[in-house]
C-alpha positions as CSV (number, residue, x, y, z in Angstrom):
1,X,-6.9,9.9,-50.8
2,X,-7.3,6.1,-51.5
3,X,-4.6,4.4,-49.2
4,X,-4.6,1.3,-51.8
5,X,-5.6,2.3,-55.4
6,X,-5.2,-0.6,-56.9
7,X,-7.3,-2.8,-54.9
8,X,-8.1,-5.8,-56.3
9,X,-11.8,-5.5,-54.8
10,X,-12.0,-2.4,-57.6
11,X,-10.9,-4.8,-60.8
12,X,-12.4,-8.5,-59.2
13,X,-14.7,-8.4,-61.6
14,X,-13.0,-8.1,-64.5
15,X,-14.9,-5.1,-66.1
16,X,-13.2,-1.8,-66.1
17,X,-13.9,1.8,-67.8
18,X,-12.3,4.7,-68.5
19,X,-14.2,8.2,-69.8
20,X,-13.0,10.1,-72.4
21,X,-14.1,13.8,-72.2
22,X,-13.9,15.8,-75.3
23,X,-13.5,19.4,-75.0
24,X,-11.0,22.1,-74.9
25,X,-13.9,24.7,-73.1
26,X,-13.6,22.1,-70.2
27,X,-9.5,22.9,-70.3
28,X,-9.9,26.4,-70.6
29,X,-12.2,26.5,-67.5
30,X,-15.0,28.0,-69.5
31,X,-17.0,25.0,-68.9
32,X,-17.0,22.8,-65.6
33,X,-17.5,19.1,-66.3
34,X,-20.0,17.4,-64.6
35,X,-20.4,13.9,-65.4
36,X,-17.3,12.3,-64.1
37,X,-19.2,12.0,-60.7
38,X,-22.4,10.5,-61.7
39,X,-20.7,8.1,-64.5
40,X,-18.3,6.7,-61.7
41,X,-21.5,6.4,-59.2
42,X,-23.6,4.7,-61.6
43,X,-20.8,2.5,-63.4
44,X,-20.1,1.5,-59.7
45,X,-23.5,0.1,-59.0
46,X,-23.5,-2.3,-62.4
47,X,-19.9,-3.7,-60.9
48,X,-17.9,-1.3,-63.9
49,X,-15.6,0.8,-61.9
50,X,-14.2,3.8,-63.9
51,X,-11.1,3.8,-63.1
52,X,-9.3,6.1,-65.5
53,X,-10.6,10.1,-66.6
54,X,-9.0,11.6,-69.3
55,X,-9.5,15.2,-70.8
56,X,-8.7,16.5,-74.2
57,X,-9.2,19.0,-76.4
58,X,-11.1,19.5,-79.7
59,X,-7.5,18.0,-81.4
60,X,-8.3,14.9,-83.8
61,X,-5.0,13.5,-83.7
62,X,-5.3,13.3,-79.8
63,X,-8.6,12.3,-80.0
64,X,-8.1,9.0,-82.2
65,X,-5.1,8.4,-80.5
66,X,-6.8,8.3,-77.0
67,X,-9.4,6.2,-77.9
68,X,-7.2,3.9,-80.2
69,X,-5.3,3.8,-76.4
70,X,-8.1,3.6,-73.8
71,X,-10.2,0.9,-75.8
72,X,-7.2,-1.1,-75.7
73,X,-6.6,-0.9,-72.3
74,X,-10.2,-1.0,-70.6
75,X,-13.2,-3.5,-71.0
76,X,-15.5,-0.1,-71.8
77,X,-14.6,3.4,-73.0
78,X,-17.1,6.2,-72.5
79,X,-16.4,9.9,-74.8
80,X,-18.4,12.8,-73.6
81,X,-18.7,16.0,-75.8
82,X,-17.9,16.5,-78.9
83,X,-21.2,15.0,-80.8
84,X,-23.0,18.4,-81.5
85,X,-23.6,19.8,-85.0
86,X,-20.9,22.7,-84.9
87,X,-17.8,22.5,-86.7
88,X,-15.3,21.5,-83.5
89,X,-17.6,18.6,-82.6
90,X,-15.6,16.2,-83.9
91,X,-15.6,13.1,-81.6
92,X,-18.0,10.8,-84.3
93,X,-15.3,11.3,-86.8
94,X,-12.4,10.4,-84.7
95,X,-13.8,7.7,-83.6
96,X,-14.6,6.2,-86.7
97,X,-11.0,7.0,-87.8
98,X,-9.9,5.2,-84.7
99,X,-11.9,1.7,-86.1
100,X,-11.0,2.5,-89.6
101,X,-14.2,3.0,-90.4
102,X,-16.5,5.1,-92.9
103,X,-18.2,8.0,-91.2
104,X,-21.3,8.0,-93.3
105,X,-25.0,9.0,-92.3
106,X,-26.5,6.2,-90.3
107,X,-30.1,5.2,-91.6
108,X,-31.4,4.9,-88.4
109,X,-30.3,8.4,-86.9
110,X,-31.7,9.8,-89.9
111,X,-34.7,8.6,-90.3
112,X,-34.8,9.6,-86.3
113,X,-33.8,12.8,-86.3
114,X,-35.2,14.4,-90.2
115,X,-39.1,14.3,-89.6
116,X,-38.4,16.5,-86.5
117,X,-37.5,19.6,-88.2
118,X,-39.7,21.5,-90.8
119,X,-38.8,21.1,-94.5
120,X,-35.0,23.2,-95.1
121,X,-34.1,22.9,-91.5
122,X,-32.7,19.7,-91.3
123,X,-29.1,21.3,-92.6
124,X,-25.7,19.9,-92.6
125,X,-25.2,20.9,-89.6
126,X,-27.8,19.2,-87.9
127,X,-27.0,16.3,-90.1
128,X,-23.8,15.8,-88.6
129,X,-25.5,14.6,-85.7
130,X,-27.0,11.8,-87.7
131,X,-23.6,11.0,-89.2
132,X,-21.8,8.2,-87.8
133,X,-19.0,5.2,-88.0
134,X,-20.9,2.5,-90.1
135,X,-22.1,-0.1,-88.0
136,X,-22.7,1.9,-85.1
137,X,-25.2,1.2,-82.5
138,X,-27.9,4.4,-81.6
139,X,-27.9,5.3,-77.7
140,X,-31.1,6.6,-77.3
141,X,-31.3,10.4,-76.4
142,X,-35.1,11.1,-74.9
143,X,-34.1,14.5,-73.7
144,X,-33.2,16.2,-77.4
145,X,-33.7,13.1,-79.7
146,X,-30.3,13.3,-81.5
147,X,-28.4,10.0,-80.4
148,X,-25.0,8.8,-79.0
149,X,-23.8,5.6,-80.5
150,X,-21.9,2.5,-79.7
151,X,-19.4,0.9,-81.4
152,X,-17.5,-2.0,-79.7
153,X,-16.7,-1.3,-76.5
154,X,-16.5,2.8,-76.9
155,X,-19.9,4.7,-76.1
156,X,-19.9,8.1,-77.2
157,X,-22.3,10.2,-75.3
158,X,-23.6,14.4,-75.0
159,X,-21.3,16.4,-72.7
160,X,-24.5,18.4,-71.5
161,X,-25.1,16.8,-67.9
162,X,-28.9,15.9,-68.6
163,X,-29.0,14.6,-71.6
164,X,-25.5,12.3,-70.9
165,X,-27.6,10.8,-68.1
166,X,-30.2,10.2,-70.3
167,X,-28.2,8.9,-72.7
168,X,-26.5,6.4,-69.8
169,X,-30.0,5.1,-68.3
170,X,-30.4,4.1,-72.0
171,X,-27.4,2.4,-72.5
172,X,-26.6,0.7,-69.3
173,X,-29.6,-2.0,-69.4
174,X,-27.6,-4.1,-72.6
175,X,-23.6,-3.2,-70.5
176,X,-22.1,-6.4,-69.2
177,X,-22.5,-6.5,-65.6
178,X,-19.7,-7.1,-62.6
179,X,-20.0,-7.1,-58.8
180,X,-21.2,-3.7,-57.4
181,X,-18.4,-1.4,-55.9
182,X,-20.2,-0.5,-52.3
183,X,-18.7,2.2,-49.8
184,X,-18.8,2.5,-46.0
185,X,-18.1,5.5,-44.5
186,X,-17.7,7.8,-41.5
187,X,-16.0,10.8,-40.8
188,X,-14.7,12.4,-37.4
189,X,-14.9,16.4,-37.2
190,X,-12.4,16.0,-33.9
191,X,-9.2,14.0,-35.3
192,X,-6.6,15.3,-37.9
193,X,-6.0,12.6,-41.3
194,X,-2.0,13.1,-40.3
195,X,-3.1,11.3,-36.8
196,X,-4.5,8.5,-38.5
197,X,-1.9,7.9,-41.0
198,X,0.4,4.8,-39.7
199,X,-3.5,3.1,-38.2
200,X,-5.3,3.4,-41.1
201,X,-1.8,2.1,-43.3
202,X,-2.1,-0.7,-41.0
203,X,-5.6,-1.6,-41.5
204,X,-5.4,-1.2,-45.6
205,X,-2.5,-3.9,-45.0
206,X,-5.4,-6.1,-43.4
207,X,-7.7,-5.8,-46.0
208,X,-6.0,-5.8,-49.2
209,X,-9.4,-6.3,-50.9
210,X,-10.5,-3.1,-50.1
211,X,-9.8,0.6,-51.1
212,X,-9.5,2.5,-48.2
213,X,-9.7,6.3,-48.8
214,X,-8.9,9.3,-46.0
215,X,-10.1,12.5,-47.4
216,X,-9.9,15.4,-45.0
217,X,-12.9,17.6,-45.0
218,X,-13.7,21.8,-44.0
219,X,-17.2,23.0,-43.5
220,X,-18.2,25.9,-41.8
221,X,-19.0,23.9,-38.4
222,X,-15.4,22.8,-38.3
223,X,-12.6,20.6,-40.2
224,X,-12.1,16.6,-39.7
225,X,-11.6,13.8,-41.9
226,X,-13.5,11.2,-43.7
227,X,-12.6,7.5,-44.3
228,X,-14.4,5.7,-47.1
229,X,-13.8,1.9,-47.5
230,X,-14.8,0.3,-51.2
231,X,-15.2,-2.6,-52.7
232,X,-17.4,-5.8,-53.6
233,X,-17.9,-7.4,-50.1
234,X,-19.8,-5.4,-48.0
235,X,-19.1,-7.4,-44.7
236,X,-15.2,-6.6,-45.4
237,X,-16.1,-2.8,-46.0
238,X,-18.2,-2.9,-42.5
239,X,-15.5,-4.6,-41.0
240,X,-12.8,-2.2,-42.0
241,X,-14.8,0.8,-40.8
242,X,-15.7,-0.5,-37.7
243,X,-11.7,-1.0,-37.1
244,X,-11.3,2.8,-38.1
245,X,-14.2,4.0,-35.5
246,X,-12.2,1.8,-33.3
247,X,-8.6,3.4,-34.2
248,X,-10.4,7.1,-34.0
249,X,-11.7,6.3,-30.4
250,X,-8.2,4.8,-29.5
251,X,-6.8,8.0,-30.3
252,X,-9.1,10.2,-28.3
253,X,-11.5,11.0,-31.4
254,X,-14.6,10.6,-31.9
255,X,-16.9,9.2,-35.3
256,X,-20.0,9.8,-37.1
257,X,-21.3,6.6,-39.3
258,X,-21.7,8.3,-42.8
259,X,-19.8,11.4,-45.2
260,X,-19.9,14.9,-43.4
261,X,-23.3,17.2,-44.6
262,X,-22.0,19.2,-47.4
């Protein structure tokens, strides 16, 4: 686990997210979310750590009130789920009840989304999907055409894996734009995370920039531990694993530069 979670290297500059999933299948277990990983990867390399995930069910009261909440506390807030056409997909009206604003078809989605379906088929279903807080801006969707939206500093995106990334990719060329979090790594398969404790405590305390993270590991050729060391300067991150190699050797261990193979 991160040995300093609130290291200043992961808010230096300035710009911080938090995601919003929508769903009560992801609660119930029915549904396993995928998109926390790659948003945090990807919002990492434009310098936009996420730094807050929050899950909540198909509730409108708790869904206006956790954006109303998250929007205020973070530079960006990304939703996922909740944008399809059947009747618990809720999240474009909550957040336009969040704003105060209308939730009215949007000309644009409309005019995207109508010609692609034969004459009757467009229904009110589908045309929830083109329904929107007024004044939103379309993310483009090129996997199944209906759109996310933006609407000042919330982005409301597909909880289907695919076409959230494709939805991200389209959004992320006009996001502001911070340092890049980078990681160094390397793991040991010989040394327990307990051994390391009070060395690794003591090298956190030398680079308070950094978030150092132990995160003990088991594969099938063994157990060990992983040390990961983030932030925005990558000399500091080098130099803070090279003392860990160091601190593993010191202790009769040995290191591998890199995560352990899955």
């Amino acid at each position: 686990m991160p040995l300093n979670p609130t290291a200043a290297s992961l808010h230096a500059a300035t710009l911080r997210a938090a995601l919003l999933v929508v769903g009560s299948e992801v609660l119930s277990g029915r549904t396993q979310d995928a998109n926390v990983q790659y948003l945090a990867g990807r919002l990492g390399e434009i310098g936009v750590p996420l730094v807050e995930v929050r899950i909540i069910p198909d509730v409108a009261e708790r869904i206006v009130a956790a954006v109303n909440e998250l929007r205020a506390a973070y530079d960006h807030l990304f939703t996922t789920g909740g944008i399809g056409p059947t009747h618990d997909d809720i999240t474009s009206e909550c957040v336009a009840a969040a704003f105060g604003l209308p939730w009215e078809p949007h000309p644009e989605a409309w005019a995207l989304m109508a010609p692609r379906y034969a004459p009757g088929e467009f229904n009110a279903a589908r045309q929830r999907m083109a329904t929107m807080p007024r004044g939103a801006r379309l993310i483009e969707n090129p996997v199944s055409i209906a759109p996310g939206f933006s609407i000042g500093n919330v982005h409301v995106m597909a909880g289907i894996p695919r076409v959230m990334q494709a939805m991200f990719e389209s959004l992320a060329p006009r996001l502001p734009r911070g340092r890049p979090i980078l990681a160094r790594a390397l793991h040991s398969p010989d040394i327990a995370e307990g051994t390391l404790a009070a060395g690794l405590a003591a090298i956190q305390a030398r680079h308070p920039a950094l978030e150092l993270g132990s995160y003990p590991f088991s594969r099938a050729a063994g157990r060990g531990v992983a040390i990961v060391a983030k932030g925005t300067d990558a000399a500091a991150a080098e130099a803070a694993i090279a003392e860990v190699a160091a601190l593993i050797a010191s202790l009769g261990g040995s290191s591998v530069p890199g995560e352990p193979a899955p």
